[in-house]
N, CA and C atoms of all chains as a GROMACS GRO file, in nm:
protein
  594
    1UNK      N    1   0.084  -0.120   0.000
    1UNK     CA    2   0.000   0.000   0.000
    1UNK      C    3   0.088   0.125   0.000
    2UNK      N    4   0.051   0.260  -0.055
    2UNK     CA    5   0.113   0.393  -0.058
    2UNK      C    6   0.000   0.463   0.027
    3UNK      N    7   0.101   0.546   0.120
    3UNK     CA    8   0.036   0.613   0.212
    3UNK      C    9   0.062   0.765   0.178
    4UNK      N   10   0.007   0.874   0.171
    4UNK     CA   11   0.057   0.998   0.213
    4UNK      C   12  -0.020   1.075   0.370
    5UNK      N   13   0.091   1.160   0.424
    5UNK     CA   14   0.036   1.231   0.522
    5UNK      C   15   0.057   1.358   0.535
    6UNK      N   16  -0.030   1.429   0.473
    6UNK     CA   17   0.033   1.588   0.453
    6UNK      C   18  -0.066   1.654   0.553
    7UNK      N   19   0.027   1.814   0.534
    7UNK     CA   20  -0.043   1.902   0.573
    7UNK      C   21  -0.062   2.018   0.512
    8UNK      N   22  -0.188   2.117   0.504
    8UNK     CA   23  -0.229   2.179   0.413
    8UNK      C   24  -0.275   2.299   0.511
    9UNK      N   25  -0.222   2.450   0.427
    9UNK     CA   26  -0.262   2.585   0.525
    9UNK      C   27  -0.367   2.615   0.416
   10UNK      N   28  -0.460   2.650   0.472
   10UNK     CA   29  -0.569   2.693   0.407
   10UNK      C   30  -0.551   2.865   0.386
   11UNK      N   31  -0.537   2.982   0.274
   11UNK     CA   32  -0.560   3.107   0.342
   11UNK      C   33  -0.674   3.138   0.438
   12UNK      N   34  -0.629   3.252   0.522
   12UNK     CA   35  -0.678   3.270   0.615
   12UNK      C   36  -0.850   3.300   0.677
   13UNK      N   37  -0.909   3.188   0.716
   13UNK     CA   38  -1.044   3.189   0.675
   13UNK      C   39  -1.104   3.137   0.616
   14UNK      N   40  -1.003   3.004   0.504
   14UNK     CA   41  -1.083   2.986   0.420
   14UNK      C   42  -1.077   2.794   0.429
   15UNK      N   43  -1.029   2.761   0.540
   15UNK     CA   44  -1.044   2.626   0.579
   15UNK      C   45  -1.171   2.540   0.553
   16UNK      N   46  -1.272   2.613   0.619
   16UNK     CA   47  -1.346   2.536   0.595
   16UNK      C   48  -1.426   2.476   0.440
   17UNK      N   49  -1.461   2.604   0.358
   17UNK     CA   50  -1.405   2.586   0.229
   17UNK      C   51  -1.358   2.485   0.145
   18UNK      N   52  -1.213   2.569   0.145
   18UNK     CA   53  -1.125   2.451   0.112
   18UNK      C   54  -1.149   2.321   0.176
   19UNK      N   55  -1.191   2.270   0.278
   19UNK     CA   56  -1.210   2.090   0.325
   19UNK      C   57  -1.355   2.051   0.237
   20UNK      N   58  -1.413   2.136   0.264
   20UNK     CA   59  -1.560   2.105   0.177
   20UNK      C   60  -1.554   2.085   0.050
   21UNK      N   61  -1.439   2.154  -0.054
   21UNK     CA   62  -1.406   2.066  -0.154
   21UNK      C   63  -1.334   1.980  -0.186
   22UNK      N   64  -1.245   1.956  -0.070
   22UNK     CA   65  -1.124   1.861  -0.093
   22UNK      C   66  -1.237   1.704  -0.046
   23UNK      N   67  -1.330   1.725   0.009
   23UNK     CA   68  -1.471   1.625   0.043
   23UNK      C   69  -1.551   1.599  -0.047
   24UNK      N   70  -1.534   1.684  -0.154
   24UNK     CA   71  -1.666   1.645  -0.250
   24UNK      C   72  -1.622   1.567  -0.382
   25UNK      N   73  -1.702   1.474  -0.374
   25UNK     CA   74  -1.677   1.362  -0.476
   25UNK      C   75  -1.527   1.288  -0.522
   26UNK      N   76  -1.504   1.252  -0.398
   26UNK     CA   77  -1.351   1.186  -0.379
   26UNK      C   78  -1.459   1.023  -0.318
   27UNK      N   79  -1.547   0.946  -0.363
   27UNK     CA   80  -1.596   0.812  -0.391
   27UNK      C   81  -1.573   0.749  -0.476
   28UNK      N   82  -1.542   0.839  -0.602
   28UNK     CA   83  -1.484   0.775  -0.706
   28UNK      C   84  -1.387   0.720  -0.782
   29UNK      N   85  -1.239   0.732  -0.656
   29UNK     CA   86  -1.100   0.692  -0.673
   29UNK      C   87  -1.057   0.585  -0.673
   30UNK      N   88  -1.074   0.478  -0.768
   30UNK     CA   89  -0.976   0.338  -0.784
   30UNK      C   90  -0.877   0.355  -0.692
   31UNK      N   91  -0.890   0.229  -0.623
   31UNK     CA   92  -0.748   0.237  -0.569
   31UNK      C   93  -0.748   0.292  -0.440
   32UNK      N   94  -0.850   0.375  -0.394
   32UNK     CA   95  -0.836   0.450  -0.258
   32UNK      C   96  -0.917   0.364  -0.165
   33UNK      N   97  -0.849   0.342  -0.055
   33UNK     CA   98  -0.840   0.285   0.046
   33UNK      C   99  -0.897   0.394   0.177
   34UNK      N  100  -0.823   0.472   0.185
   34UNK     CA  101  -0.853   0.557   0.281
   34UNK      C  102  -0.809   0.653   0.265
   35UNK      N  103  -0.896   0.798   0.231
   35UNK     CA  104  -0.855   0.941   0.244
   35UNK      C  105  -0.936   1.023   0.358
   36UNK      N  106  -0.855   1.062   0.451
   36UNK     CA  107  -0.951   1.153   0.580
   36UNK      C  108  -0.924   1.320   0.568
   37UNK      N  109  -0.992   1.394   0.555
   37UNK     CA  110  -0.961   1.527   0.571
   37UNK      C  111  -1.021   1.576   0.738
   38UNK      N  112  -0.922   1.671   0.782
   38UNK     CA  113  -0.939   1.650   0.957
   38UNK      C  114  -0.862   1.854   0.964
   39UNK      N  115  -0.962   1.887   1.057
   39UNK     CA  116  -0.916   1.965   1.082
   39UNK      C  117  -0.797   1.978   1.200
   40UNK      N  118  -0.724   2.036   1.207
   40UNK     CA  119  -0.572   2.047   1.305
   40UNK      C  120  -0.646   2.143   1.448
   41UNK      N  121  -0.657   2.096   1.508
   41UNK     CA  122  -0.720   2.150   1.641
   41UNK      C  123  -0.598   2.256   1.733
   42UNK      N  124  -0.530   2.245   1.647
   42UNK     CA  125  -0.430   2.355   1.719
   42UNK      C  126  -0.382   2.491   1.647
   43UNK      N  127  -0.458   2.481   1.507
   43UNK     CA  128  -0.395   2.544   1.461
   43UNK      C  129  -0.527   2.543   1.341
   44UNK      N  130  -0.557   2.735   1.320
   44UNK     CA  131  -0.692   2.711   1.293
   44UNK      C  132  -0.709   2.715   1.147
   45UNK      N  133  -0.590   2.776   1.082
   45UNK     CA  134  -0.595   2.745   0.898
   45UNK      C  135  -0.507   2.604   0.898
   46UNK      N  136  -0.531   2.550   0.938
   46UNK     CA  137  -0.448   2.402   0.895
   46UNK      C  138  -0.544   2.291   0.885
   47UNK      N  139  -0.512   2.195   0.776
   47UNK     CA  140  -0.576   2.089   0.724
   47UNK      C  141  -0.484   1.983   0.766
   48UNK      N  142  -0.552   1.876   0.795
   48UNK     CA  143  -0.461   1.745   0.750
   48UNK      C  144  -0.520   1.668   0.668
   49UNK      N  145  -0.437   1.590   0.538
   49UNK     CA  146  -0.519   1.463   0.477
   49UNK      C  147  -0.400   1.350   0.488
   50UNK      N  148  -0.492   1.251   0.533
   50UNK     CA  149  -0.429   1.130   0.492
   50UNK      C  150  -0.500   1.024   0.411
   51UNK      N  151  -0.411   0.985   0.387
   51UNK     CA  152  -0.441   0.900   0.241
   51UNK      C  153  -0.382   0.772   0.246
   52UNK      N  154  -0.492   0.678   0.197
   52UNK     CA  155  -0.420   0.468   0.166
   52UNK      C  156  -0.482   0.459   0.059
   53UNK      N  157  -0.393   0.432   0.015
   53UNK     CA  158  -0.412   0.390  -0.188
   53UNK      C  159  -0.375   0.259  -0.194
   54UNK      N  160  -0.391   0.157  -0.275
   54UNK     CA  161  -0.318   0.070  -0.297
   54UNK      C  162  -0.196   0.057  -0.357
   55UNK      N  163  -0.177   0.142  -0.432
   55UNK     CA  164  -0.044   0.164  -0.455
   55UNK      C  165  -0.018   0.299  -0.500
   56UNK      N  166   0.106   0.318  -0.533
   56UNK     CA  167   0.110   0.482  -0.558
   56UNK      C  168   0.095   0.472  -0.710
   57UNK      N  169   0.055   0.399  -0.809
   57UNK     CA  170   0.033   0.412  -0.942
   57UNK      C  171  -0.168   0.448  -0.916
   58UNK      N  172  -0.230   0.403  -0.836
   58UNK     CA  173  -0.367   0.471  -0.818
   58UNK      C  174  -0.366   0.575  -0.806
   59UNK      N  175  -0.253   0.642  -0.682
   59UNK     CA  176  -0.271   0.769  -0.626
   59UNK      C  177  -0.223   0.846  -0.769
   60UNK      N  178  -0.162   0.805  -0.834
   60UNK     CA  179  -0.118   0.917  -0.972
   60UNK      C  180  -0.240   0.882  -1.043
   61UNK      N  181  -0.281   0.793  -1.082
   61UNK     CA  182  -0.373   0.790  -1.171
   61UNK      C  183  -0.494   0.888  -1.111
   62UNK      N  184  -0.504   0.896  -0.980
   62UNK     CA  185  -0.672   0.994  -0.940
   62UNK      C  186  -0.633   1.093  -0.943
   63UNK      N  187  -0.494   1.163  -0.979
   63UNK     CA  188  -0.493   1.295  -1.013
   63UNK      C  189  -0.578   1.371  -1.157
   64UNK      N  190  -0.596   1.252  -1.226
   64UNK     CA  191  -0.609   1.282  -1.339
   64UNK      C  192  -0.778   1.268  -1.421
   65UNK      N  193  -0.864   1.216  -1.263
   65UNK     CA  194  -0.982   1.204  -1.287
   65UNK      C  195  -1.050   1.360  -1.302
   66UNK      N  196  -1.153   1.364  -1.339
   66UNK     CA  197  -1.202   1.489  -1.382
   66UNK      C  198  -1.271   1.582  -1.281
   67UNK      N  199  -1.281   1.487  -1.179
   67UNK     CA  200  -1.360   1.569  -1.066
   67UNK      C  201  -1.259   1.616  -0.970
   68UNK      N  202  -1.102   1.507  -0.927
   68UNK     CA  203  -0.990   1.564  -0.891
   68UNK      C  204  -0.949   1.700  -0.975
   69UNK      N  205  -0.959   1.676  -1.042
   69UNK     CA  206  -0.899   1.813  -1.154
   69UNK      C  207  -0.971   1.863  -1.119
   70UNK      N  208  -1.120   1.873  -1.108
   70UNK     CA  209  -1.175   2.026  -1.082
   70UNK      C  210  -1.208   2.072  -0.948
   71UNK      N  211  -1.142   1.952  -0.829
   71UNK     CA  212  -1.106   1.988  -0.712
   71UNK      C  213  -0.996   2.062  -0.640
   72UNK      N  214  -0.922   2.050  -0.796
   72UNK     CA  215  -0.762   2.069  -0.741
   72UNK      C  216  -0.803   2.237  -0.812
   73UNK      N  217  -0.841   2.274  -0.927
   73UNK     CA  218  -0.883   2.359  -0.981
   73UNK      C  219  -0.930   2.522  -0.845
   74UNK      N  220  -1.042   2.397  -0.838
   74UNK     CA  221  -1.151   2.521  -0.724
   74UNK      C  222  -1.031   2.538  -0.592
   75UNK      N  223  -0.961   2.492  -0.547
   75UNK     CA  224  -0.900   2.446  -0.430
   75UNK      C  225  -0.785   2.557  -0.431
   76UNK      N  226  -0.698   2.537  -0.541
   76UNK     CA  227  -0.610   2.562  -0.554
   76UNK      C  228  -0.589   2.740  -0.472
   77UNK      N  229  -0.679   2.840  -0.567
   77UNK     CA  230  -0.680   2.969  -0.478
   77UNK      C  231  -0.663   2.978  -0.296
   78UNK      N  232  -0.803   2.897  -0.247
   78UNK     CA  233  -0.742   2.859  -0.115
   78UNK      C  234  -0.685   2.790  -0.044
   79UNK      N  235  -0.563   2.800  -0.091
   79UNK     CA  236  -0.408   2.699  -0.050
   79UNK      C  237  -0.339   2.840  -0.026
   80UNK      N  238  -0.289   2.826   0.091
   80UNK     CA  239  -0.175   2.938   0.117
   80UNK      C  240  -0.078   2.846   0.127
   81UNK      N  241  -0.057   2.707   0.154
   81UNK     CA  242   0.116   2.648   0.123
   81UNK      C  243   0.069   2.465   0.178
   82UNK      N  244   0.139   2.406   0.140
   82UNK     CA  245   0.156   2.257   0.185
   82UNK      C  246   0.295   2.262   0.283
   83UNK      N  247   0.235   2.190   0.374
   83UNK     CA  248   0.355   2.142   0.511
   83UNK      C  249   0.383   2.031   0.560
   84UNK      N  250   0.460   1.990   0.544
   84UNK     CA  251   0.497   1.786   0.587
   84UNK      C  252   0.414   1.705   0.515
   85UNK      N  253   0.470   1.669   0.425
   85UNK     CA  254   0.410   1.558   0.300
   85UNK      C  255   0.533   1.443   0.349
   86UNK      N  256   0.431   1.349   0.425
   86UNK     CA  257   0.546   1.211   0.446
   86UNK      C  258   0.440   1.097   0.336
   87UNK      N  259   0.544   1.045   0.293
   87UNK     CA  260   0.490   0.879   0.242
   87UNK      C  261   0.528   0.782   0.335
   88UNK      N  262   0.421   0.717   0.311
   88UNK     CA  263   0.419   0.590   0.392
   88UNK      C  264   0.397   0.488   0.320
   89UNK      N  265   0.420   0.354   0.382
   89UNK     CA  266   0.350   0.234   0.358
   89UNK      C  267   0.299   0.160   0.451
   90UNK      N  268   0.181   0.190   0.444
   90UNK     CA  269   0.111   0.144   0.531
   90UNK      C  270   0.089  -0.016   0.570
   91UNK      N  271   0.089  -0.035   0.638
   91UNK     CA  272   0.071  -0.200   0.675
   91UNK      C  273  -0.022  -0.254   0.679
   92UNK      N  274  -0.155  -0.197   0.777
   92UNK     CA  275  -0.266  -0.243   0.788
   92UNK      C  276  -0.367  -0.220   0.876
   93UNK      N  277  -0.504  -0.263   0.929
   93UNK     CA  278  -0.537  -0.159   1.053
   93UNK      C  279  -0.706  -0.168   1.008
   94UNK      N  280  -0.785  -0.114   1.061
   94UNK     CA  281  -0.905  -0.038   1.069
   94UNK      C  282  -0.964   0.035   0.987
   95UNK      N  283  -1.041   0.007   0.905
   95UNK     CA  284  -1.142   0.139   0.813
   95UNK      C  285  -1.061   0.127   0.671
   96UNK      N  286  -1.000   0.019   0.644
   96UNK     CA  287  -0.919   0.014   0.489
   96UNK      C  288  -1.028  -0.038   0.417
   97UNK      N  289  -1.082   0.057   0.342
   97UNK     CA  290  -1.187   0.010   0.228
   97UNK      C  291  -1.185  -0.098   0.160
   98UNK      N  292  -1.215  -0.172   0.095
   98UNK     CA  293  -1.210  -0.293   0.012
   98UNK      C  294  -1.209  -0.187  -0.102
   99UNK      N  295  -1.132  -0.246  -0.171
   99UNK     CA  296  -1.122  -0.193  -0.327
   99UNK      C  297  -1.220  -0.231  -0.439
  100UNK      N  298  -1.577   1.383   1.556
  100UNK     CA  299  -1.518   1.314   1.546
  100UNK      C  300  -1.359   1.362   1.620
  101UNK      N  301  -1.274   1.270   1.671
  101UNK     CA  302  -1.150   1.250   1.708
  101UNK      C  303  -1.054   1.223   1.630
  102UNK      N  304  -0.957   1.270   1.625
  102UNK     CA  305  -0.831   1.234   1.531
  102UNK      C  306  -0.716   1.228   1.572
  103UNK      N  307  -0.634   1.123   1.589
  103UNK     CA  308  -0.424   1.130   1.653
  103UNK      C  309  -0.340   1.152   1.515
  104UNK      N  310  -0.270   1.203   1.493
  104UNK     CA  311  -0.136   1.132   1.372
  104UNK      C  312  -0.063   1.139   1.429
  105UNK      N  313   0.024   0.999   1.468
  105UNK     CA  314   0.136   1.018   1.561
  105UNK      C  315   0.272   0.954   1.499
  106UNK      N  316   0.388   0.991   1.516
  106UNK     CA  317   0.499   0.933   1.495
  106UNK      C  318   0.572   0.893   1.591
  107UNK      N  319   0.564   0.753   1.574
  107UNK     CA  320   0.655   0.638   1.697
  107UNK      C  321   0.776   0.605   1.619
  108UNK      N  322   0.881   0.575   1.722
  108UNK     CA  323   1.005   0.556   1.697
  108UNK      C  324   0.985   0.429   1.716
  109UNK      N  325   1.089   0.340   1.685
  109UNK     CA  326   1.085   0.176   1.724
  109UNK      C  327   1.282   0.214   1.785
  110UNK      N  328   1.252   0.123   1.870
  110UNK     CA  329   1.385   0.039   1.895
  110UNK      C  330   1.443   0.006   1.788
  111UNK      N  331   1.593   0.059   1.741
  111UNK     CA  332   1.667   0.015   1.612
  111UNK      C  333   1.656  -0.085   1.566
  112UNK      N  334   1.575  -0.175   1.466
  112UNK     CA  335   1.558  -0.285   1.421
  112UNK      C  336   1.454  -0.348   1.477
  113UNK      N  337   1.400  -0.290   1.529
  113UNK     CA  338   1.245  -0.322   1.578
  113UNK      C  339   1.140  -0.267   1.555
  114UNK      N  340   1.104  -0.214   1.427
  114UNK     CA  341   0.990  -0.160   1.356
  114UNK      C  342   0.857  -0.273   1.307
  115UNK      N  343   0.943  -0.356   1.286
  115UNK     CA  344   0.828  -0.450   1.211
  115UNK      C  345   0.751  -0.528   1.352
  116UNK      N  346   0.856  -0.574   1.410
  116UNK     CA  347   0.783  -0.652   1.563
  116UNK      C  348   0.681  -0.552   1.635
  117UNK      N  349   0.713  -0.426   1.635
  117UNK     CA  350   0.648  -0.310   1.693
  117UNK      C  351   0.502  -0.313   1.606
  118UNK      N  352   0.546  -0.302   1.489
  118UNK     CA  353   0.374  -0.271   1.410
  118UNK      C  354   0.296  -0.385   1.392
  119UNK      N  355   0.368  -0.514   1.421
  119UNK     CA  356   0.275  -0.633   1.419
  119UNK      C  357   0.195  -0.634   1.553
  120UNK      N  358   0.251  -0.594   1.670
  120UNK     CA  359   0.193  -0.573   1.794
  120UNK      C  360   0.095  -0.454   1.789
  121UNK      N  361   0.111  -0.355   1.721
  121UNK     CA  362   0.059  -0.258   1.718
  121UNK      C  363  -0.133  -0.297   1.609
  122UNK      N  364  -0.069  -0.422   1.539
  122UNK     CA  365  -0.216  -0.434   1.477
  122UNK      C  366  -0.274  -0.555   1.528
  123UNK      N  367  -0.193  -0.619   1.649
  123UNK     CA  368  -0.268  -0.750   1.660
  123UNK      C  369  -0.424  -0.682   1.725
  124UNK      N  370  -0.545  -0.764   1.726
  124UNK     CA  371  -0.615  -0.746   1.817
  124UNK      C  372  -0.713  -0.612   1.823
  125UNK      N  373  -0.706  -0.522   1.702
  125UNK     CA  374  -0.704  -0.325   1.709
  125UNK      C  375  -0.908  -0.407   1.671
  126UNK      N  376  -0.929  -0.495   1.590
  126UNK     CA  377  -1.069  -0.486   1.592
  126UNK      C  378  -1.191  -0.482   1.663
  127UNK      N  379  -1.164  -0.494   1.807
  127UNK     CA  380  -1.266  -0.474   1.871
  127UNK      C  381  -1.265  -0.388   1.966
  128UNK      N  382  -1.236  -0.260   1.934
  128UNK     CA  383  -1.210  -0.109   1.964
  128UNK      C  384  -1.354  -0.046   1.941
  129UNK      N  385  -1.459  -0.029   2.037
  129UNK     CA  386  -1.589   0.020   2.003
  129UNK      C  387  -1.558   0.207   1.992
  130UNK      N  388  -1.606   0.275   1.872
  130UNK     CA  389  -1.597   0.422   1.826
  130UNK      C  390  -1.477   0.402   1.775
  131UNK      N  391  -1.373   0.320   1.719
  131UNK     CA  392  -1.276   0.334   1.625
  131UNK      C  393  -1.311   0.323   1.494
  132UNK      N  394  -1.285   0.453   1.428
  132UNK     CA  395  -1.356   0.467   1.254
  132UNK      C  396  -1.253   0.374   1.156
  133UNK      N  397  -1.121   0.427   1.245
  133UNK     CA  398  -0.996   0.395   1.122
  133UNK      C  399  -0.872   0.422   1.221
  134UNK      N  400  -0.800   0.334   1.193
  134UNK     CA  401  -0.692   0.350   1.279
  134UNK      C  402  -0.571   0.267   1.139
  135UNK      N  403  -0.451   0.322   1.114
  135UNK     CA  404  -0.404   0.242   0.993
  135UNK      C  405  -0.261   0.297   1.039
  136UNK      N  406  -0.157   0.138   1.033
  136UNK     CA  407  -0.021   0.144   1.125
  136UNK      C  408   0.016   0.160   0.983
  137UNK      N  409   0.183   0.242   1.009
  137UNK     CA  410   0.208   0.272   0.841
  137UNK      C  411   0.394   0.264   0.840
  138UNK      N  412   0.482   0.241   0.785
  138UNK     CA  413   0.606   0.248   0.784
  138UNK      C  414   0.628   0.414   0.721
  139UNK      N  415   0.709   0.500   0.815
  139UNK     CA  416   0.762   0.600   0.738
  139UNK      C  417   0.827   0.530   0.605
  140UNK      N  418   0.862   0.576   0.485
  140UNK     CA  419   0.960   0.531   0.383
  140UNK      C  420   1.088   0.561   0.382
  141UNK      N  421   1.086   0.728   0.426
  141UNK     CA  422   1.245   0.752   0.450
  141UNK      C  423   1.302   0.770   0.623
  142UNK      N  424   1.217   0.701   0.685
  142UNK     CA  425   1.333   0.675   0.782
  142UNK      C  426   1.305   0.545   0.859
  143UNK      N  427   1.392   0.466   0.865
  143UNK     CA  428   1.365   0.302   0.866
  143UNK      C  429   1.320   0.278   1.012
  144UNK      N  430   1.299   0.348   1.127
  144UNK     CA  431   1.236   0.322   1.232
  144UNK      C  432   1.150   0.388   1.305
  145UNK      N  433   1.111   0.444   1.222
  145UNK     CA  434   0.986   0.529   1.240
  145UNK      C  435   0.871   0.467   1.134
  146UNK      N  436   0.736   0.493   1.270
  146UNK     CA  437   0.616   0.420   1.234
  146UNK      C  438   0.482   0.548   1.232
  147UNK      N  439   0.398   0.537   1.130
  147UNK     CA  440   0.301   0.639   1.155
  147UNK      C  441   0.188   0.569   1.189
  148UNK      N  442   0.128   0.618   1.268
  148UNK     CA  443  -0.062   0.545   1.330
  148UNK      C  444  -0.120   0.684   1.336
  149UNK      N  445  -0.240   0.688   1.247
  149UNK     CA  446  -0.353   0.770   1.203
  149UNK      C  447  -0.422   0.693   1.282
  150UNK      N  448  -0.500   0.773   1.333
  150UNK     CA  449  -0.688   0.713   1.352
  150UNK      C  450  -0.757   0.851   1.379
  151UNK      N  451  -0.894   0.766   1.384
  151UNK     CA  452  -1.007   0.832   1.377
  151UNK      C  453  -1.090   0.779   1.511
  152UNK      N  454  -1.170   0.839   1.544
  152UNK     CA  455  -1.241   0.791   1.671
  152UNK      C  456  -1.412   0.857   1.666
  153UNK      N  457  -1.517   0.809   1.688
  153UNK     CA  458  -1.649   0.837   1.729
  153UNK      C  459  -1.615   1.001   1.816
  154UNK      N  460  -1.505   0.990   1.927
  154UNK     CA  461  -1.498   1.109   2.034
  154UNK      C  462  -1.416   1.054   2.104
  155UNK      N  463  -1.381   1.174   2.194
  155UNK     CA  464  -1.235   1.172   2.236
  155UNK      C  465  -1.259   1.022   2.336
  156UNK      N  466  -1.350   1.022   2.389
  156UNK     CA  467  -1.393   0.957   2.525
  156UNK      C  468  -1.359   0.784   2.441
  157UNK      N  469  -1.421   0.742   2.330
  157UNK     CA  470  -1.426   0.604   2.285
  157UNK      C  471  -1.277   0.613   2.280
  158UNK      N  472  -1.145   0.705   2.251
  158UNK     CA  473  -1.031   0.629   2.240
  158UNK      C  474  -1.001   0.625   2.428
  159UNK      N  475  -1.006   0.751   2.495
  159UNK     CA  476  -0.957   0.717   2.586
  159UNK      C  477  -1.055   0.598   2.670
  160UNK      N  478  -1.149   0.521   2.625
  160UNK     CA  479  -1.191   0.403   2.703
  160UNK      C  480  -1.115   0.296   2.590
  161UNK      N  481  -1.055   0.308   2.496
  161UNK     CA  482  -0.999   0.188   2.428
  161UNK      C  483  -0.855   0.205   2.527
  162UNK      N  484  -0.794   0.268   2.562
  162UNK     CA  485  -0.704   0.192   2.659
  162UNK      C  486  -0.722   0.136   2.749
  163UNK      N  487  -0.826   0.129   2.782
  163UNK     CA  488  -0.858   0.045   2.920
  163UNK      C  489  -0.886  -0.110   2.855
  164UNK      N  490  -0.888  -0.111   2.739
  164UNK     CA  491  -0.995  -0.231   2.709
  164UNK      C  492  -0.809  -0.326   2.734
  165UNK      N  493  -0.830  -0.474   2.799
  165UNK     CA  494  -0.730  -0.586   2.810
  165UNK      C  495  -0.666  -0.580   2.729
  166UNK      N  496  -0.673  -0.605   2.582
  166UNK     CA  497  -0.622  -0.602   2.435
  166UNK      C  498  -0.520  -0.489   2.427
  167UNK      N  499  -0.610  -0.378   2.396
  167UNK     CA  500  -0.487  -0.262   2.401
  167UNK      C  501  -0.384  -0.258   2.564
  168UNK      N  502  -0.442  -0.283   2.657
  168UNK     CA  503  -0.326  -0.275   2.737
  168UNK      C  504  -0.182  -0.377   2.808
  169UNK      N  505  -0.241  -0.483   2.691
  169UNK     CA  506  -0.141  -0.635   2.658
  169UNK      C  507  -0.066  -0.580   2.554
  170UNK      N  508  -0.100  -0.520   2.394
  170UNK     CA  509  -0.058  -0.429   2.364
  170UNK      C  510   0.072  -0.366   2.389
  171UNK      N  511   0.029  -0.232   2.486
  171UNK     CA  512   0.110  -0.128   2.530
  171UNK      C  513   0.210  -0.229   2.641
  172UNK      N  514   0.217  -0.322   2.689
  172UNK     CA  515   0.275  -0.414   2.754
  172UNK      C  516   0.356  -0.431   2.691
  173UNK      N  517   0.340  -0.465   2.576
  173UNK     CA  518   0.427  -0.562   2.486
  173UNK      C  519   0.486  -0.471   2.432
  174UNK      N  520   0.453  -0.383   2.381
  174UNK     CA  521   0.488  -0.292   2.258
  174UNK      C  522   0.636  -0.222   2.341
  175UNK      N  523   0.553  -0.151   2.448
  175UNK     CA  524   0.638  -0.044   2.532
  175UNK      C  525   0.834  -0.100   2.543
  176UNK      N  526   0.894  -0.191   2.554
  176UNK     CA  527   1.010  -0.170   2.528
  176UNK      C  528   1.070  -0.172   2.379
  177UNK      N  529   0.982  -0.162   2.309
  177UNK     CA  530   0.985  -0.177   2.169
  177UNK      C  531   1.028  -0.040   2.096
  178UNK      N  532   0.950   0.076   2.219
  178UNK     CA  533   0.951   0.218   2.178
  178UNK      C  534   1.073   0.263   2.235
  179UNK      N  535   1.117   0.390   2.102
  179UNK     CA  536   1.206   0.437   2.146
  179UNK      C  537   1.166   0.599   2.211
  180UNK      N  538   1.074   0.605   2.144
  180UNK     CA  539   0.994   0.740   2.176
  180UNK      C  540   0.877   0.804   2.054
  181UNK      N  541   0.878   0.932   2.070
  181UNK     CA  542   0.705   0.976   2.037
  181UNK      C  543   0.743   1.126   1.965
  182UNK      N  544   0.741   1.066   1.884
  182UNK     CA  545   0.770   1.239   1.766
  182UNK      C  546   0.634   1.285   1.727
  183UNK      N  547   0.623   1.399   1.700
  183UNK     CA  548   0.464   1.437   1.674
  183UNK      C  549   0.387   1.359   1.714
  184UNK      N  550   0.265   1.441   1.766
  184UNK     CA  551   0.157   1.391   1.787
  184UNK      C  552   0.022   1.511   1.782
  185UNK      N  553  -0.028   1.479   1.663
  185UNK     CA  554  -0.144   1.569   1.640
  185UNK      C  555  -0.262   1.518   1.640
  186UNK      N  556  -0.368   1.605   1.724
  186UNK     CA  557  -0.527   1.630   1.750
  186UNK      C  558  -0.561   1.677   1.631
  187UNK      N  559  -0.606   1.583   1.570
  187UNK     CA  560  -0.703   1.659   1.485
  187UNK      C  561  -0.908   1.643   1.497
  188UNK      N  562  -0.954   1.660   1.427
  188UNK     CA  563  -1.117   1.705   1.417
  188UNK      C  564  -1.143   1.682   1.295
  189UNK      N  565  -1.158   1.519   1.217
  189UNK     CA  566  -1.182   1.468   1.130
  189UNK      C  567  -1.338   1.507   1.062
  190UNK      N  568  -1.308   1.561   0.965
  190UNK     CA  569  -1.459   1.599   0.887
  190UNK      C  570  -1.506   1.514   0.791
  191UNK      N  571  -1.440   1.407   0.743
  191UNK     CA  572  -1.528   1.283   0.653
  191UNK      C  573  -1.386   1.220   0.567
  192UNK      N  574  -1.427   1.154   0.443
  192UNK     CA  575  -1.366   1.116   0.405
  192UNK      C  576  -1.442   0.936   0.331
  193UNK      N  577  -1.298   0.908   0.317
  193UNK     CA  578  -1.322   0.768   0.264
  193UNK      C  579  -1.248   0.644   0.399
  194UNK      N  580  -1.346   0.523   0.394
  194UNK     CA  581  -1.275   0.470   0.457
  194UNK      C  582  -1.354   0.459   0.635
  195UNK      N  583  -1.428   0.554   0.642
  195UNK     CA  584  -1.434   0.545   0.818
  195UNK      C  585  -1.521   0.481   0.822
  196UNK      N  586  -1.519   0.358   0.944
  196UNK     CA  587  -1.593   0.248   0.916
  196UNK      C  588  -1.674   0.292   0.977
  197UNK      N  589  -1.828   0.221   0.976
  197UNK     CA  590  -1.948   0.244   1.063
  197UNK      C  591  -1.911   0.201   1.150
  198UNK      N  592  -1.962   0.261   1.305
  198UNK     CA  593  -1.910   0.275   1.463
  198UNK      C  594  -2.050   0.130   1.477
   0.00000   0.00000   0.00000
């Protein structure tokens, strides 16, 4: 499995927003296992997503779906910066979707 | 909803024994959405554990439960220590199992 665990600054104010589209219509990703969007309780423009793909050839391929694209599209303005992007490989655990 | 992302260290060469302990047994955790043990990629003894929780209260009664605290028994000389650890406030996603 390919894991990512990033973190995402929303501009200022515009968190909630931005999670509400990074939420909408992400059911339709081959390959995705588990994506959580979570707000950072310490810190009030900050996002976290994590992500279980089955492999990282899914996670490239859902960049390229049409509703990612027009998530990444709408999104993009309220992004003030990305912070700690770790990969992982995940092992195993709780709430891993069936593919 | 409840959220951890935490980074555990393993004992040098004790990553894999650590995350097999870390997933024996995690299924009968009542309010656990998703909990998923993960290998950092670039650094060989470091482990990531995401979860998700119903509320704060269902994780802090999953330590009490026998399982997790045979677990933390076992696990605990395994650890070398506890790098990040973030609260987050999970807003949806893919993956969170029904409670």
């Amino acid at each position: 499995m390919y894991g990512l665990i990033g973190k995402m600054r929303a501009q200022p104010g515009k968190r909630d927003e931005l999670a509400a589209i990074l939420l909408k219509g992400m059911d339709a990703m081959p390959g995705c296992l588990s994506y959580v969007v979570a707000n950072d309780t310490a810190d009030t423009d900050a996002l976290w997503i994590t992500e279980v793909w089955r492999d990282e050839a899914s996670h490239r391929a859902s960049l390229q779906l049409p509703e990612v694209q027009a998530a990444i599209a709408a999104g993009r303005p309220l992004i003030a910066g990305f912070e700690s992007q770790i990969v992982t490989a995940p092992l195993g655990g709780v709430g891993l979707q069936a593919d």
